[in-house]
Phi, psi and omega in degrees: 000149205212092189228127151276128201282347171037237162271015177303328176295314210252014136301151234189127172311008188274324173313315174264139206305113179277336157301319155275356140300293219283330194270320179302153173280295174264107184254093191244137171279116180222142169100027192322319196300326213263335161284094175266359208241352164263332193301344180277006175224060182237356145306322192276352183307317200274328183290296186316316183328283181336290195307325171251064186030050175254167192261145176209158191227160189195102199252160170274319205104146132330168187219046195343313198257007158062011169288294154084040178310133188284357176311301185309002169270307177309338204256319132016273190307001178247355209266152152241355192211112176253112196240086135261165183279218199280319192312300177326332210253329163309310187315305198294328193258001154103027204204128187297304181313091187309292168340323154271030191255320192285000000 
């Protein structure tokens, strides 16, 4: 994947029409690492999805700062579909052994 982030740092949940998420069947959240100025809110982004049935999904991305922030677990417990690839899904559980990640 290959993204520039332009204004993906500075987007802020005040940006997004939450009405117009909540009217879709499907909301997927991507690049978690890269919305910083949202991470403090893409649990309630995600819950509310959930909450009002909308299906929601959620790939990270990569992680530029190699942090692999335990936040991305709370936000997790709203998900219904999680698609990292194997590197992604080691990182995030803290372990070379793909075979513990899940």
């Amino acid at each position: 994947m290959f993204t520039y982030p332009g204004t993906m740092f500075e987007m802020q949940y005040s940006d997004v029409d939450v009405d117009y998420v909540l009217s879709a069947r499907h909301f997927h959240l991507s690049s978690f690492y890269l919305h910083r100025a949202l991470s403090s809110s893409n649990r309630e982004l995600v819950s509310t999805s959930q909450a009002g049935r909308t299906h929601t999904s959620l790939d990270t991305n990569d992680d530029p700062e190699n942090q692999w922030a335990p936040d991305l677990l709370e936000v997790l417990r709203y998900v219904d579909v999680f698609l990292p690839n194997d590197r992604e899904a080691k990182k995030i559980a803290g372990t070379e052994d793909f075979s513990q990640s899940a």
